[in-house]
N, C-alpha and C positions, 0 to 999 in steps of 0.2 A: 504494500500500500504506500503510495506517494505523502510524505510526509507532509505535505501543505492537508493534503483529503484528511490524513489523520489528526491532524492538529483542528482541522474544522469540526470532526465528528466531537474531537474532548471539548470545545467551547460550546457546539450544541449541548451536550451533555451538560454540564455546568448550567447555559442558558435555561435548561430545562427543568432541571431543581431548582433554580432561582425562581422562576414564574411561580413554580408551586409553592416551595416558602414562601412567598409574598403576596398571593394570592389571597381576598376574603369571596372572594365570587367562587361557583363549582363549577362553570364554564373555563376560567382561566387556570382554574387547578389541574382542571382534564386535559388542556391545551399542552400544558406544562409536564404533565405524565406522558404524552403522546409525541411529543418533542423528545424526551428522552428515551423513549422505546424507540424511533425512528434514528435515536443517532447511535445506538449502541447498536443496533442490527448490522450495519457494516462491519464494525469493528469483530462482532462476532463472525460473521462470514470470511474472514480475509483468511484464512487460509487454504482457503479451495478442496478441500479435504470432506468426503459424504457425511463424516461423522460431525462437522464441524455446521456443515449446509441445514444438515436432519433436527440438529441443538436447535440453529435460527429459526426453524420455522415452527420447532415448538414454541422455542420462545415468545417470538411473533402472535402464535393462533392465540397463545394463553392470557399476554397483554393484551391482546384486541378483546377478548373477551370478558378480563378482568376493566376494560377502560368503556366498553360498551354499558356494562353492570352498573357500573358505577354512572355512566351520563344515564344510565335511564332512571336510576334512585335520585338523583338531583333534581333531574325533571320532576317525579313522583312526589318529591317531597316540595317542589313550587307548587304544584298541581294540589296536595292540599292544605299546604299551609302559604301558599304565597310568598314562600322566602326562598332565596338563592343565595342568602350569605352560609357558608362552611358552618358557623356557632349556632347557627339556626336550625340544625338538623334534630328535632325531636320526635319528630311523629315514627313511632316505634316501626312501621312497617319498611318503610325507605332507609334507617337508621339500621336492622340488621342487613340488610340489600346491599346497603354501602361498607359496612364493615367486611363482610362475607368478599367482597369485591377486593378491596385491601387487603382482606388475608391471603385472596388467590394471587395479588402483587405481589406480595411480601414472601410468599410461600408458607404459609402457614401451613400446620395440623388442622383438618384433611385435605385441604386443596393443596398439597405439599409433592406428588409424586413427577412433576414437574421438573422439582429443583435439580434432586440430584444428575437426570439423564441428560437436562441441558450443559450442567456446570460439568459434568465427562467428556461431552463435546467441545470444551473450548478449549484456548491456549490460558497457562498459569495467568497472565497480564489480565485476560478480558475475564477470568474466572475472579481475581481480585474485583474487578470493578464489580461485578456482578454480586460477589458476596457482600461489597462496602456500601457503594455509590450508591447502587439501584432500592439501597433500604433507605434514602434519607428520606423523597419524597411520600411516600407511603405514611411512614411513620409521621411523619410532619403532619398531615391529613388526618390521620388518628389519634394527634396529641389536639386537634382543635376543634373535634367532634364528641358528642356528648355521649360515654361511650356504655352500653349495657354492662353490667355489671356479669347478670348469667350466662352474657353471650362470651366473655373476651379471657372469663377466666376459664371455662371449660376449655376452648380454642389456648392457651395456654400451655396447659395440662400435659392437654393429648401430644402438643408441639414437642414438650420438653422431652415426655414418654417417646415418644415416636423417634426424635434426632437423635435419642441415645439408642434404641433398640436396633433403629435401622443402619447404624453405622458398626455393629458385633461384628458382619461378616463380611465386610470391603476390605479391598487390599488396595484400590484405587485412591490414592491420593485426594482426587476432587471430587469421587462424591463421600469420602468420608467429612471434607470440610464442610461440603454441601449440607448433609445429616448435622454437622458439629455448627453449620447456619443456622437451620431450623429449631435445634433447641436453644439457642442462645436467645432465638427471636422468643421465643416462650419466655426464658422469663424477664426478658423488656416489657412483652405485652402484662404479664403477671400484673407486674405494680403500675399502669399504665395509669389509671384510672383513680388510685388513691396516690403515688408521687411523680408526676409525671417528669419532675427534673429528676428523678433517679432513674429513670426509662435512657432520658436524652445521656447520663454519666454512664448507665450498660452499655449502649451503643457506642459511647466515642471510646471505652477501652476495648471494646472488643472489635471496632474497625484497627484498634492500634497493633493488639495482639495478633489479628488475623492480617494484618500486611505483612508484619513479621515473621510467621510462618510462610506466608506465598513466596514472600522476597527469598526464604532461605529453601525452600523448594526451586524457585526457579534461577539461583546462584549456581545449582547443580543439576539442574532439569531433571529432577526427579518428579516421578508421576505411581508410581506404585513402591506398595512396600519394600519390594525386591531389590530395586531402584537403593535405597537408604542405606541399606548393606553397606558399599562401595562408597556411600558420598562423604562419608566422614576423613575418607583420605586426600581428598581433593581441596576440601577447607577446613581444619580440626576444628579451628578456633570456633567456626561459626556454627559447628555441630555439635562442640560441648555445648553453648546454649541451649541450644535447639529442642532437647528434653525439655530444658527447663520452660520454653515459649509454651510447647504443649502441654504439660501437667498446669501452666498458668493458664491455659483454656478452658482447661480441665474445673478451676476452680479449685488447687491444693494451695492450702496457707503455706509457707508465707510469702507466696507469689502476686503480684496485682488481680489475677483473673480472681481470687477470692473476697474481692473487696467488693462488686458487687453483688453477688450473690448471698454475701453477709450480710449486706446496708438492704436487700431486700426482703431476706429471710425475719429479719429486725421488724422493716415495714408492716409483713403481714402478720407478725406476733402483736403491733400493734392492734391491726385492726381484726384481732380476733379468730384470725383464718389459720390454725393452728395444724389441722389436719393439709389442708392446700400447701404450707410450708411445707410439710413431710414428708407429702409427697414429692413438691417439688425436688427437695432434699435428697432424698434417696433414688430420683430418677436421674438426677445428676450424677451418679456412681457406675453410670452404663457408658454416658460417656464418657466419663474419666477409664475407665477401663479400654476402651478402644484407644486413650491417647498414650497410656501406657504400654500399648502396642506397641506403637511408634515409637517409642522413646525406647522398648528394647530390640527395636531392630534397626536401632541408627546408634546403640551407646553399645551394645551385648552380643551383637552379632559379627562374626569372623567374618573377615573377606576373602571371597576367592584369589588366590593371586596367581591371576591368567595374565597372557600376554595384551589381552586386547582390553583386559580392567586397567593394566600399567599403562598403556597409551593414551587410555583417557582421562588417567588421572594425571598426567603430564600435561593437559591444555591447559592454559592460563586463560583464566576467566577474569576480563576483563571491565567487568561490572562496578557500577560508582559502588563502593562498601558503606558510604556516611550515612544516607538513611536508614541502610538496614542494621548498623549499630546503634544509631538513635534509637529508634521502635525497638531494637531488643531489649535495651537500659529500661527505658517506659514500659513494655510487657513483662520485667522481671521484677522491678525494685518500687515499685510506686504506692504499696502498701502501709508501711510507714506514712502516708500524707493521707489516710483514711482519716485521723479526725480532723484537719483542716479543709477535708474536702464537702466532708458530712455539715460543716460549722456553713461552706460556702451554701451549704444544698437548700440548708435550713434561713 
């Protein structure tokens, strides 16, 4: 791809969550959702490859119909309350229409089956955007809608259950991060509704953790487990981390990934939801067990030593290193600043 075309596609993109941040109208919000599904479909096609083609046009069918749902619940919801502003969405019928619509963006539990066979089809790059980017506008739409209570914590639940149980038996790279997406979206959405700046603090650490891993997967173009064996001799430094970004996925103290999952678990002991914690809690252990995978077939596992592992572990990889040592410091060590962050929340 021609670098001016891909440079246009990432300012689309940008363009496109911007309209929807700043949007109070549901026409301009959908404008803004439909701008960035049209500028991310290129990017996912460029590499001419059927599996790559097959991704887009899931992709594709599933936001047309996720952005169709949704313009029709806005309509619906003018049609009988006369209102088009986003804060205005109460009448319960157009209100589950519209969230249901969100969750098939977002990839929720059950509109989830989606995520992972698109995110197998991409390259590591467009698989990052998709896990990061494409969750801002969604979310943003669901933090300024007035949201059911029965409807988002059930859709939760199943999210968290689901992204741990469905990632037990992947050896694929991207669709275990896909699985390791979708519950993370669980429990953003969890506390969505009683903190919602603790939704928007799940989200920006787990974009930070999850570039982290992408960046140190695609420093070694690694794509399946098998793949990790070998990578550790190509860059140690960035591979003794590299456990540690995952078990901070994972949500193990005293890593940053526990620091939300703490400040939420906290949340809904507040309001009463003691059982919803628990569960939450203990479905979180399906996928910390899958990142423990990882983490012993890139720290525990012997490397072949062939002649064509040795050749490729001699290419020098010539990749900027400063971000992905940034986002590893931020995914490791940021714990320690849980109570000035919780002080900022409050």
């Amino acid at each position: 791809m021609s670098p001016y075309i891909f440079l246009t596609m990432l300012l689309a993109l940008l363009l496109g969550t911007s309209i929807t941040f700043t949007s109070t109208h549901w026409l301009l919000a959908w404008m803004g959702l439909e701008i960035n599904t049209l500028a991310i479909i290129p990017l996912m096609a460029q590499q001419h490859h059927p599996r790559a083609i097959e991704a887009t046009t899931k992709y594709f069918i599933i936001q047309t119909t996720a952005a169709a749902t949704l313009l029709f619940a806005a309509v619906t919801n003018a049609w009988l309350t006369g209102q088009w502003e986003i804060s205005q969405m109460n009448h319960p019928f157009p209100l589950t229409i519209v969230t249901m619509a969100l969750a098939l963006k977002l990839g929720l539990a059950p509109t989830h089956a989606w995520l992972p066979d698109v995110m197998q089809g991409l390259n590591l790059n467009t698989g990052l955007i998709l896990a990061t980017w494409q969750k801002l506008a969604p979310i943003s739409l669901l933090l300024q809608i007035n949201n059911n209570f029965h409807l988002l914590v059930p859709l939760a639940l199943m999210s968290i259950i689901i992204g741990g149980w469905g990632g037990l038996n992947q050896t694929q790279l991207r669709k275990l991060l896909a699985y390791s997406s979708i519950s993370h979206l669980g429990w953003m959405i969890l506390v969505l509704q009683f903190f919602p700046s603790l939704t928007l603090l799940t989200l920006l650490i787990y974009i930070t953790i999850t570039f982290s891993i992408f960046t140190t997967f695609k420093l070694n173009k690694a794509t399946n487990i098998n793949s990790l064996a070998t990578s550790w001799v190509k860059t140690p430094a960035t591979y003794a981390m590299a456990p540690l970004i995952l078990l901070s996925l994972g949500g193990l103290p005293p890593l940053t990934g526990f620091m939300p999952k703490w400040l939420i678990l906290q949340e809904l002991a507040k309001q009463q939801l003691i059982l919803v914690a628990m569960i939450a809690a203990l479905s979180s252990l399906l996928s910390l067990y899958f990142y423990l995978r990882l983490s012993y077939a890139m720290a525990l596992t012997t490397t072949p030593n062939t002649s064509v592992n040795t050749l490729l572990w001699q290419l020098k990889n010539k990749d900027i290193k400063l971000p992905i040592a940034i986002s590893i410091i931020m995914a490791i060590c940021m714990l320690p600043l849980t109570p000035a962050i919780s002080a900022l929340l409050m």
